[in-house]
C-alpha positions as CSV (number, residue, x, y, z in Angstrom):
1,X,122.7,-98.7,56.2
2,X,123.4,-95.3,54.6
3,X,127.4,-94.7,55.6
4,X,127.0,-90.9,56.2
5,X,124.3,-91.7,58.7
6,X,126.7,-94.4,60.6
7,X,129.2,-91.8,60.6
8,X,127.4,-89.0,61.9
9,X,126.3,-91.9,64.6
10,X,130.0,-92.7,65.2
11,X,130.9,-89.3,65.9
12,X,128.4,-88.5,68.2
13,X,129.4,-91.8,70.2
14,X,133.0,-90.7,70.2
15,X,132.3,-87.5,71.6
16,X,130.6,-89.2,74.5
17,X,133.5,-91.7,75.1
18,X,132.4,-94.8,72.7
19,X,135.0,-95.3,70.9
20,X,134.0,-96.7,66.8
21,X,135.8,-97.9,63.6
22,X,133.6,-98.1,60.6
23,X,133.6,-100.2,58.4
24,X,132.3,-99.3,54.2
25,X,132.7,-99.2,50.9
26,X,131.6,-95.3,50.4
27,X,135.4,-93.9,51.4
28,X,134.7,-90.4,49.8
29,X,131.6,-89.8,51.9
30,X,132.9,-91.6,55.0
31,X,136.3,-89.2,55.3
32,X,133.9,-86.3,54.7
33,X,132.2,-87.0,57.8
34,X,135.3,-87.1,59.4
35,X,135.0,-90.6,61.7
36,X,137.8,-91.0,63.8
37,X,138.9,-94.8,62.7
38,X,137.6,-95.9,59.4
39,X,138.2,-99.3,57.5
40,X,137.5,-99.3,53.9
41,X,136.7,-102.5,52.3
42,X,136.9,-101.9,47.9
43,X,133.7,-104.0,47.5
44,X,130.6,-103.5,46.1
45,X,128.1,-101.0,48.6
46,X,126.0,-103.2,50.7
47,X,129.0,-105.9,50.8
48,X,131.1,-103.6,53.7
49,X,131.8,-106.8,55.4
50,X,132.7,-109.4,52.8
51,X,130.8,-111.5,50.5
52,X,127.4,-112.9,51.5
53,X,128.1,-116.4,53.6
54,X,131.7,-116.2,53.0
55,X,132.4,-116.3,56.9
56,X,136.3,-116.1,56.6
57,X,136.3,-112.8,54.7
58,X,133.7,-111.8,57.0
59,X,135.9,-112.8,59.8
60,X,138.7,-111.2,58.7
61,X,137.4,-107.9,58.3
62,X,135.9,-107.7,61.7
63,X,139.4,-109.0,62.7
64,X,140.5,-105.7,60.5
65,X,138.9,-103.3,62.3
66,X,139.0,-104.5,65.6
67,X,143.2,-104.3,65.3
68,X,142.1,-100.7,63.6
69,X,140.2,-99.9,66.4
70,X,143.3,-101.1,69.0
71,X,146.5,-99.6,66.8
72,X,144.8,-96.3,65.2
73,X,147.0,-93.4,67.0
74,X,145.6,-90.2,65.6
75,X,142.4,-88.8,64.8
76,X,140.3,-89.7,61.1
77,X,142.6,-92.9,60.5
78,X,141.2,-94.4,57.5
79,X,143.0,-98.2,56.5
80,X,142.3,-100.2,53.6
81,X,141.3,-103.8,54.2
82,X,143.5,-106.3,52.0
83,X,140.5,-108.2,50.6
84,X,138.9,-108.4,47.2
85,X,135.5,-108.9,45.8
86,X,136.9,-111.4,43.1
87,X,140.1,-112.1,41.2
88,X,139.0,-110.6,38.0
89,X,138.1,-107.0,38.4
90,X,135.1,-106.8,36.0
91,X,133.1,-107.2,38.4
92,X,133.2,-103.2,38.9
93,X,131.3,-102.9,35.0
94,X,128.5,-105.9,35.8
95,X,128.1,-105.4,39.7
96,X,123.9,-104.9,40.2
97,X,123.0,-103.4,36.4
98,X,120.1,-104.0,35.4
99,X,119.9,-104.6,31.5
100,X,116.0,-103.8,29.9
101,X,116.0,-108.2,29.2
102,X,116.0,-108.2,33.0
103,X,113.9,-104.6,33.8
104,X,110.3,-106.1,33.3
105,X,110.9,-109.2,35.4
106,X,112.2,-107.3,37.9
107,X,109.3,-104.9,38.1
108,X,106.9,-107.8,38.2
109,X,108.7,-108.7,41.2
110,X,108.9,-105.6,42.9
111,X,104.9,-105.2,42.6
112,X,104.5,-108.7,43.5
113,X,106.6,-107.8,47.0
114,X,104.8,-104.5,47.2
115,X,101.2,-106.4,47.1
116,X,102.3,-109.2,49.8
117,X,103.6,-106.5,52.0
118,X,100.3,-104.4,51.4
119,X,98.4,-107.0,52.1
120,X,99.8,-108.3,55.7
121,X,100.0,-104.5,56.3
122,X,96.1,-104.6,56.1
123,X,95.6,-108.1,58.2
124,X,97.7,-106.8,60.7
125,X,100.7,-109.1,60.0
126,X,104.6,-109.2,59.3
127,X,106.5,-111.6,56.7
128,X,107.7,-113.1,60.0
129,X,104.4,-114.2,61.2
């Protein structure tokens, strides 16, 4: 989900008494919006939470914010989570490019999605059906 629209979600909460800590990667556009309690995890966008199925890291960031959410004492607290996408930081460079070896494949897929989900749309029907 888009972090400025979760923030701009988070402050409206707070203003009615919900209290929120987000969690994201996007820390320049999340202290824009001015969030009260904000956890920033330093992995790729999309990854807020942790690897996918790594459920310890994922864990341990919900664990993260919820001690955020119980410790923060003043307003726009923002705390960096002490986890890491991978030991060797290249990841930065490679993370989701796209190369042109890889472009035409990848288009070929994307039509081939677009066509299956044109084609339910017409019958009526969802991918879950």
């Amino acid at each position: 989900m888009c972090h400025q629209t979760v923030s701009l979600v988070a402050r409206h909460l707070e203003e009615h008494g919900i209290p929120t800590v987000i969690i994201g990667s996007a820390r320049d556009i999340v202290e824009h919006c001015g969030v009260p309690r904000f956890l920033f995890t330093d992995l790729p966008l999309g990854n807020s939470c942790g690897r996918p199925w790594d459920a310890l890291m994922q864990r341990r960031i919900v664990g993260h914010a919820l001690d955020l959410l119980e410790s923060a004492t003043c307003p726009r607290t923002t705390v960096q989570a002490p986890v890491i996408w991978s030991e060797d930081s290249s990841w930065r460079k490679h993370y989701a490019r796209i190369d042109p070896s890889q472009a035409e494949n990848l288009r070929r897929a994307g039509e081939a999605r677009r066509a299956v989900q044109e084609r339910l749309k017409t019958e009526g029907k969802t991918r879950n059906d």
